[in-house]
C-alpha positions in Angstrom: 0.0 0.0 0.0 1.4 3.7 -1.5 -0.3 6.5 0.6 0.6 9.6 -2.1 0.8 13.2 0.5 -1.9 14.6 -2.0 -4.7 11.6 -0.5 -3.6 12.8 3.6 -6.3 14.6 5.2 -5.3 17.9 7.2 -7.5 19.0 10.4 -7.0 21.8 12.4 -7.9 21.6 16.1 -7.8 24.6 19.0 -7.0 24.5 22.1 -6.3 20.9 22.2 -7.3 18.9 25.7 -7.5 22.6 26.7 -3.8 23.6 25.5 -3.1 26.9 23.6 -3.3 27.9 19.8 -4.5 25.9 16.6 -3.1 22.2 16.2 -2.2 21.3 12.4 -3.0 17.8 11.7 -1.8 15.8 9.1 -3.7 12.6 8.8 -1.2 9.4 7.3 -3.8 7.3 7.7 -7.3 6.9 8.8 -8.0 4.7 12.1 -9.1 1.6 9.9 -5.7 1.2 7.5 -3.7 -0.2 10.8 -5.3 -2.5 13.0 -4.9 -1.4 16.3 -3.3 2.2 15.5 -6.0 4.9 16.2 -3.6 7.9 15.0 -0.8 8.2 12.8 -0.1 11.9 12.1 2.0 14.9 11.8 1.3 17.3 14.1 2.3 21.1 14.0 2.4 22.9 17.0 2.4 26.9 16.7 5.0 29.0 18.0 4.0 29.5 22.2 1.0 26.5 21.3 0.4 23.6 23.1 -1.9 20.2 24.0 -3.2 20.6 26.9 -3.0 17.7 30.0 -4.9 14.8 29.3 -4.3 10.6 29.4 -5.3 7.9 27.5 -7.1 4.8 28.5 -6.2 1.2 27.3 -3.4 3.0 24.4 0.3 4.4 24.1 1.0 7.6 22.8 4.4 8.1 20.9 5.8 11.5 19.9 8.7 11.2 17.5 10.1 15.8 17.4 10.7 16.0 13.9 11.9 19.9 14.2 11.5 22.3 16.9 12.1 22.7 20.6 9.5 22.1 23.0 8.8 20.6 26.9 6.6 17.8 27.4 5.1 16.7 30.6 5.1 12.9 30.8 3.4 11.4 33.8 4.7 14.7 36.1 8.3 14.9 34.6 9.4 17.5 32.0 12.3 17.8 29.9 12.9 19.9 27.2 12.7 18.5 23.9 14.0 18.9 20.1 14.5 16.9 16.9 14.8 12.5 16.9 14.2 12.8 20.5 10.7 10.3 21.5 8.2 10.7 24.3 6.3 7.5 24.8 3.2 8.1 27.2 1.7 4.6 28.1 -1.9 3.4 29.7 -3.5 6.0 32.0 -0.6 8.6 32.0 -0.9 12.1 32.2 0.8 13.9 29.7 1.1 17.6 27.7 3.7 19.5 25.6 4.4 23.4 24.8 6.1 24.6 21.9 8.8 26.4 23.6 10.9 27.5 20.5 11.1 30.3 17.9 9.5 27.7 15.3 7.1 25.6 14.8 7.6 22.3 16.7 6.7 19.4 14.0 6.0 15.8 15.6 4.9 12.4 14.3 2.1 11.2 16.3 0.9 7.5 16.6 -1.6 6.3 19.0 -2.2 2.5 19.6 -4.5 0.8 21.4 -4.2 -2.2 23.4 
């Protein structure tokens, strides 16, 4: 399967999980092309934007910083972050991250489910 960038949906959500500014989605795939991934995505975070605090039940989160500098929050401990570094959030823990750079701060995003 060849997923051409011209057939990935883009979504813009704001104020995600009650963070700051507008959240640039782009869609690889939709939920039903991986079993058992519920996201796979590029997300752009805004300069001073963020996701707000929030956890996920029965998944893992992955962040894979593509460009940019930013601080996460992964189940109460921050670090600061910038590009190859990965922030895996598992079952039922709390986690947030702020674009704390002068540029946008570009991520792949993949969510699966247990």
């Amino acid at each position: 399967m060849i997923i051409k960038k011209t057939q990935t949906e883009k979504q813009i959500r704001n104020n995600l999980k009650d963070g700051n500014g507008d959240i640039l989605f782009m869609h690889y795939v939709d939920k039903e092309t991986i079993p058992h991934c519920r996201l796979l995505s590029e997300m752009t975070i805004p300069r001073n934007g963020s996701i707000g605090k929030h956890a996920h039940v029965n998944e893992t989160e992955i962040y894979i910083i593509k460009c940019g500098t930013g601080i996460p929050m992964n189940n109460g401990h921050t670090q600061t972050v910038e590009a190859e570094d990965v922030i895996i959030t598992r079952h039922n823990e709390f986690h947030s991250i702020k674009n704390t750079g002068y540029t946008p701060l570009i991520m792949t995003a993949i969510i699966i489910t247990h």
